[in-house]
C-alpha positions as CSV (number, residue, x, y, z in Angstrom):
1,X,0.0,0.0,0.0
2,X,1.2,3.2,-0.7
3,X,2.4,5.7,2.4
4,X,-0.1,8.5,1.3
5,X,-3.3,7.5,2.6
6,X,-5.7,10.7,1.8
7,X,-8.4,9.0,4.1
8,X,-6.6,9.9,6.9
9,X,-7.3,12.6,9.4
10,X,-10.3,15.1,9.0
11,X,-12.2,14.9,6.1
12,X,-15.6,16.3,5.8
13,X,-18.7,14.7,4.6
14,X,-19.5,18.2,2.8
15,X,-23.5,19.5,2.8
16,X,-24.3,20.9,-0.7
17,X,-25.2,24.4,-0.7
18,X,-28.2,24.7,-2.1
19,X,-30.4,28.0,-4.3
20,X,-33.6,28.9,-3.0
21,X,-35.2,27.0,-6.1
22,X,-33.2,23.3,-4.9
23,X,-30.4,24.2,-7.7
24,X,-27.1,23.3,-6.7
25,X,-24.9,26.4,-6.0
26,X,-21.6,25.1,-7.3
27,X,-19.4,29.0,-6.1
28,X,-20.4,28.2,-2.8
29,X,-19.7,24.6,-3.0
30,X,-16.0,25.5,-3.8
31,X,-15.6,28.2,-1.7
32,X,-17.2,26.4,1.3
33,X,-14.7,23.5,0.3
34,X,-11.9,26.0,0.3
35,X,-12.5,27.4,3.4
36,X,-12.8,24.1,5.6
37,X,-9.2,23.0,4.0
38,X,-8.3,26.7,5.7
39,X,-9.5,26.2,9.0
40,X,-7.6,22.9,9.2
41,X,-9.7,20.1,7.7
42,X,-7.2,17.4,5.4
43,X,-9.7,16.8,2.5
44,X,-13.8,16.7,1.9
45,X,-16.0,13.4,1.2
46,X,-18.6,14.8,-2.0
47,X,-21.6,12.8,-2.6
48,X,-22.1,11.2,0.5
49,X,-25.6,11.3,2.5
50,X,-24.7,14.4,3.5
51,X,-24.2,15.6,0.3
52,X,-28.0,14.4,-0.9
53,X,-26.1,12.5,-3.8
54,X,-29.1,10.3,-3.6
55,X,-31.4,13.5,-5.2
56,X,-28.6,14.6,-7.7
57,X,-29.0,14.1,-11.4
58,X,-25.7,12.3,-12.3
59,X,-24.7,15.6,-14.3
60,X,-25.3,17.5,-11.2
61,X,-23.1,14.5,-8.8
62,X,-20.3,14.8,-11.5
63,X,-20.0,18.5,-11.3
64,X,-20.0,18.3,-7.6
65,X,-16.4,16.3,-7.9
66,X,-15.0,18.2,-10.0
67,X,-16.1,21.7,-8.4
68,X,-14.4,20.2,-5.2
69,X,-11.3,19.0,-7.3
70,X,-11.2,22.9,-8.8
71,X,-11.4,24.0,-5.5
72,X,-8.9,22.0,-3.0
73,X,-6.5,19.2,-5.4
74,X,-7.8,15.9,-6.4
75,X,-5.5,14.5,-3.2
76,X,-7.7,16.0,-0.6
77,X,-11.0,14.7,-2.4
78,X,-12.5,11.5,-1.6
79,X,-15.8,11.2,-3.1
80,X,-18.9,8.8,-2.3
81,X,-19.7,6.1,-5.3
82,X,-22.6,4.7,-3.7
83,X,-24.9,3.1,-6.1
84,X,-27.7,0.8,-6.9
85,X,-25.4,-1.6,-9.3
86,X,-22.0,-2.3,-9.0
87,X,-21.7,-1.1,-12.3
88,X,-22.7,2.2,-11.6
89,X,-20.6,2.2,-8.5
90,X,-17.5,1.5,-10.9
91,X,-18.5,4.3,-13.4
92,X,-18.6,7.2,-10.9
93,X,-15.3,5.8,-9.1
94,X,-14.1,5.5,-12.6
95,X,-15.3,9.3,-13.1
96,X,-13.5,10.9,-9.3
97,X,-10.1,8.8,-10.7
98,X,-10.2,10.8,-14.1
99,X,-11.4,13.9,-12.2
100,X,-7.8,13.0,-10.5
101,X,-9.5,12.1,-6.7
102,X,-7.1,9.8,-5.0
103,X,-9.4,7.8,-3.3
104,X,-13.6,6.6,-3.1
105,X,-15.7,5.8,-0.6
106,X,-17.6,3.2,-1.5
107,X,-21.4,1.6,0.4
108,X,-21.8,-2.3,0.4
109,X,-25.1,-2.5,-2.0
110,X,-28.0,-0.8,-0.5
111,X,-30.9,-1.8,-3.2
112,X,-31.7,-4.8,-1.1
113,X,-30.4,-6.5,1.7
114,X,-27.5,-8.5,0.5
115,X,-25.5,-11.4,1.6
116,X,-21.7,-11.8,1.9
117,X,-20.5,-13.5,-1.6
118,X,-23.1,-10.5,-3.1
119,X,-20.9,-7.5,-0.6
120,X,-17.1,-9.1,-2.0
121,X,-18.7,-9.6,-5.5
122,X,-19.4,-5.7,-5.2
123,X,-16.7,-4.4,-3.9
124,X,-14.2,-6.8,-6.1
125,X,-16.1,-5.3,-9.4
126,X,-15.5,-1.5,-8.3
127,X,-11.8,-1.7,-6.7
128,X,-11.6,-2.5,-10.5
129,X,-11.5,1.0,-11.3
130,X,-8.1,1.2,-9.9
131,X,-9.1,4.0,-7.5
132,X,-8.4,2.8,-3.6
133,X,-11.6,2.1,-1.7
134,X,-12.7,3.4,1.5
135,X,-15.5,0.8,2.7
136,X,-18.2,2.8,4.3
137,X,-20.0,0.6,7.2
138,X,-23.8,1.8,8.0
139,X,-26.1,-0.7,8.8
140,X,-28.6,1.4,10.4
141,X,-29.6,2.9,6.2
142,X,-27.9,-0.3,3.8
143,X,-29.4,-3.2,6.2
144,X,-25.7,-4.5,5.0
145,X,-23.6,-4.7,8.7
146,X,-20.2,-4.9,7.4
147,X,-19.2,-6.8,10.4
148,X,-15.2,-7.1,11.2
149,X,-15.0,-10.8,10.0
150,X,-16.3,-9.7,6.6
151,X,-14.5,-6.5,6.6
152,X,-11.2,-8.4,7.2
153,X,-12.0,-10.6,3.9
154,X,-12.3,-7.4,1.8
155,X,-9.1,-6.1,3.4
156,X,-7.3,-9.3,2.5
157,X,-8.7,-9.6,-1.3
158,X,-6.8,-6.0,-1.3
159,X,-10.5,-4.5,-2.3
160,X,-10.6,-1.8,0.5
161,X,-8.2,0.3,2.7
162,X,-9.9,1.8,5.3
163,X,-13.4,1.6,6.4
164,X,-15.5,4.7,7.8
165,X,-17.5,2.8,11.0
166,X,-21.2,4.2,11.7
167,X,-22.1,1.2,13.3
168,X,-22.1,3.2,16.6
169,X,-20.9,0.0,17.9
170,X,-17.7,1.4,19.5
171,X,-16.2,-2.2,20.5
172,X,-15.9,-3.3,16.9
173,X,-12.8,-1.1,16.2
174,X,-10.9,-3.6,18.7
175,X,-12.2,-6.7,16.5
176,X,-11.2,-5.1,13.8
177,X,-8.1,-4.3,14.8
178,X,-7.2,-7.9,15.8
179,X,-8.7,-9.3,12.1
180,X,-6.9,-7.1,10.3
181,X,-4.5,-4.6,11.8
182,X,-3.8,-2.9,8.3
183,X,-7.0,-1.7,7.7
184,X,-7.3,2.0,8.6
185,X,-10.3,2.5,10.9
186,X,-11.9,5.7,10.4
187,X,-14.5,7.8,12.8
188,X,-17.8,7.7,10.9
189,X,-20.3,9.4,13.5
190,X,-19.5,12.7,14.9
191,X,-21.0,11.1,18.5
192,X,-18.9,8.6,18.9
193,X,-15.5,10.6,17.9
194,X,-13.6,10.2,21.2
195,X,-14.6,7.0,22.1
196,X,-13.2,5.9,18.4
197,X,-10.2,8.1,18.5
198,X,-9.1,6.4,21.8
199,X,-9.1,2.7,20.3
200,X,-6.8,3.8,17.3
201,X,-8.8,5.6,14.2
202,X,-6.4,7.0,11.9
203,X,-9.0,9.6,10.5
204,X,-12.5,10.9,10.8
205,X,-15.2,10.9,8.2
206,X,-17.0,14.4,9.9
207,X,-20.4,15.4,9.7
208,X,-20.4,19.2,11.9
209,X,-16.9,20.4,10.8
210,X,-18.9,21.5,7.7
211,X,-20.3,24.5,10.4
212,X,-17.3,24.3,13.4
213,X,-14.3,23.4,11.2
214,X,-11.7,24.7,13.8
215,X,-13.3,23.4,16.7
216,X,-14.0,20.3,15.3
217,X,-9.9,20.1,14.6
218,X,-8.8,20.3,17.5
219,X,-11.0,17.7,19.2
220,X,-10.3,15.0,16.7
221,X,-6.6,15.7,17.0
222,X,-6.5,16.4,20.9
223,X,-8.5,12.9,21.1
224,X,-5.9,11.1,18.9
225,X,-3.1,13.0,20.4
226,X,-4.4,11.5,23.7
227,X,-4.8,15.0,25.4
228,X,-8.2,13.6,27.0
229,X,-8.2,16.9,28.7
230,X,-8.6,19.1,25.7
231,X,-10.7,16.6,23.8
232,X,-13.1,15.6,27.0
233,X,-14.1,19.7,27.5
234,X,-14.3,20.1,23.5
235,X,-15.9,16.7,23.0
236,X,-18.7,17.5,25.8
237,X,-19.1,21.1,24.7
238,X,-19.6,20.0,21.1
239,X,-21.6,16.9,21.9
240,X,-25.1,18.6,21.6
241,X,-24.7,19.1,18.1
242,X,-22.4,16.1,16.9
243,X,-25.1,13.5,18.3
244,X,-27.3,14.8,15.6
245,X,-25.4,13.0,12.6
246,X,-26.2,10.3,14.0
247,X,-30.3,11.5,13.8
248,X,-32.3,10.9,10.7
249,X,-32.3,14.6,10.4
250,X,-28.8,15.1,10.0
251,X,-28.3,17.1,7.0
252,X,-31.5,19.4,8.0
253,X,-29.7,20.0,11.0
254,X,-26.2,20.5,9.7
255,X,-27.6,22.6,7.3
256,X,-29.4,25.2,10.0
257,X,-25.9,24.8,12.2
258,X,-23.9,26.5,8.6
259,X,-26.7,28.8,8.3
260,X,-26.3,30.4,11.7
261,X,-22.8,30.7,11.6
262,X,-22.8,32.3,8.7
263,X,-22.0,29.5,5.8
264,X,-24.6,29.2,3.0
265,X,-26.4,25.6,3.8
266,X,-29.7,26.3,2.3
267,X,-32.9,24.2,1.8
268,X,-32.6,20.0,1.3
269,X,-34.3,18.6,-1.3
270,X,-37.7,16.3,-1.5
271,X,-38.0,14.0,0.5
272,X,-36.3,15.6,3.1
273,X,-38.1,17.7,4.5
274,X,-37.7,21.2,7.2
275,X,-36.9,20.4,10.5
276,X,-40.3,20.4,12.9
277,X,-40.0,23.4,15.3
278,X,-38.9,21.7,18.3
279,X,-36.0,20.6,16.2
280,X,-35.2,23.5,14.7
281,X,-35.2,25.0,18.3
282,X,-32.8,22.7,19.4
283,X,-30.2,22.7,16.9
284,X,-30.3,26.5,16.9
285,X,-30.2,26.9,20.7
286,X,-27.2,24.3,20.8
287,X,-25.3,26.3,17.9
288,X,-25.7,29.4,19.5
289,X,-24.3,28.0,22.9
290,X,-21.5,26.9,20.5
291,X,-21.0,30.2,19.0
292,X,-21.0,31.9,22.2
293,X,-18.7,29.4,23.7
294,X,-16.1,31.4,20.8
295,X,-16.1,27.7,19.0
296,X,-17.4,29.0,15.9
């Protein structure tokens, strides 16, 4: 494996800034990139479910990468190629290697609930693009738990390099560890950052840097620095808001958190839809305590 692995440390699983009339504001998108690589972030993950990629017309996810690769180098972008077929997963990793991305990250298939020989069959078909794979583990949307037994077969057939854990499950980072001590673990809910950080991740998959960059950096690397002081205040401070990308409501509630502190996140499109009231209440009340805390 090469020495330069571009999953590790902070990337951001970027919202898309979005018009008024659902249009994807592409300026924004690079300059919001832009800035989070300025306030300390390593790279951004387009196209992921926080990007709505599931609601883009494939014109529309295209331009996303290479606005992003525009915007920050092809080594800092690490797209999503989540797909119905393994076919289409190829093509768009296919697409972010020509766009010059250095690495994907890459769903088991999430059409139906699949079985093992179907999860290696997919992931064997798209590391064919020649683009390194970052397996992304979230059981709670695929129904496909990439469980450490199975992640260690993938590892081993040299189809993935790192996988980004939303499990929750924080004990699985040891088991995976033992099955296959290569294989980079990476933080893949915001709420369980610390608890990940301490058991060896080598990078975080982030959900809120998109609205606290800075703050954001300096829990992750104060947790994986093991300066439990600094990362236990930040971590409990932050906590309010970074349990809610683990919420159905996520990218509403990121969205609302870039709003207030001044980044464009905009509307989400159908069938997302606005935050109820009481939610909206919450997130806003947390990010303001953030903002007042100076972590903003």
């Amino acid at each position: 494996m090469t020495d330069h692995r571009p999953w590790r440390g902070v990337l951001v699983a970027t919202a898309l800034p979005l018009n008024d009339d659902l249009s994807v504001n592409r300026d924004q998108y690079a300059e919001h990139c832009a800035w989070l690589v300025e306030n300390g972030c390593d790279g951004v993950v387009p196209n992921g479910s926080l990007g709505e990629y599931q609601v883009l017309t494939p014109e529309e996810r295209a331009k996303v990468v290479e606005t992003a690769v525009a915007a920050i180098g092809g080594q800092r972008v690490m797209p999503g190629v989540a797909a119905y077929g393994s076919a289409e997963s190829r093509r768009w990793a296919e697409q972010a290697r020509d766009a010059g991305c250095h690495a994907v990250m890459l769903l088991p298939p999430n059409a139906y609930r699949a079985d093992e020989r179907s999860v290696l069959a997919h992931y064997a078909e798209v590391a064919k693009a020649g683009v390194p794979v970052v397996a992304y583990n979230n059981p709670i949307d695929t129904k496909v738990d990439l469980v450490p037994e199975l992640l260690a077969k993938l590892h081993a057939e040299g189809y993935i390099h790192a996988v980004k854990e939303f499990s929750g499950d924080v004990r699985r980072a040891y088991r995976i560890a033992e099955l296959a001590p290569e294989l980079d673990l990476l933080i893949g809910a915001d709420d369980v950052l610390l608890e990940l950080a301490i058991a060896g991740a080598k990078g975080w998959v982030a959900g809120y840097p998109n609205a606290l960059p800075a703050a954001s950096v300096e829990l992750y690397h104060a947790a994986v620095d093991g300066d439990l002081a600094t990362a236990n205040r930040l971590y409990r401070q932050l906590h309010p808001l970074l349990r809610w990308d683990s919420q159905v409501e996520f990218v509403q509630a990121i969205k609302l958190s870039m709003d207030i502190v001044g980044r464009r996140g905009g509307p989400v499109r159908p069938p997302r839809m606005p935050l109820l009231p009481e939610q909206e209440a919450a997130v806003r009340a947390a990010t303001e305590k953030a903002v007042a805390a100076g972590l903003a």
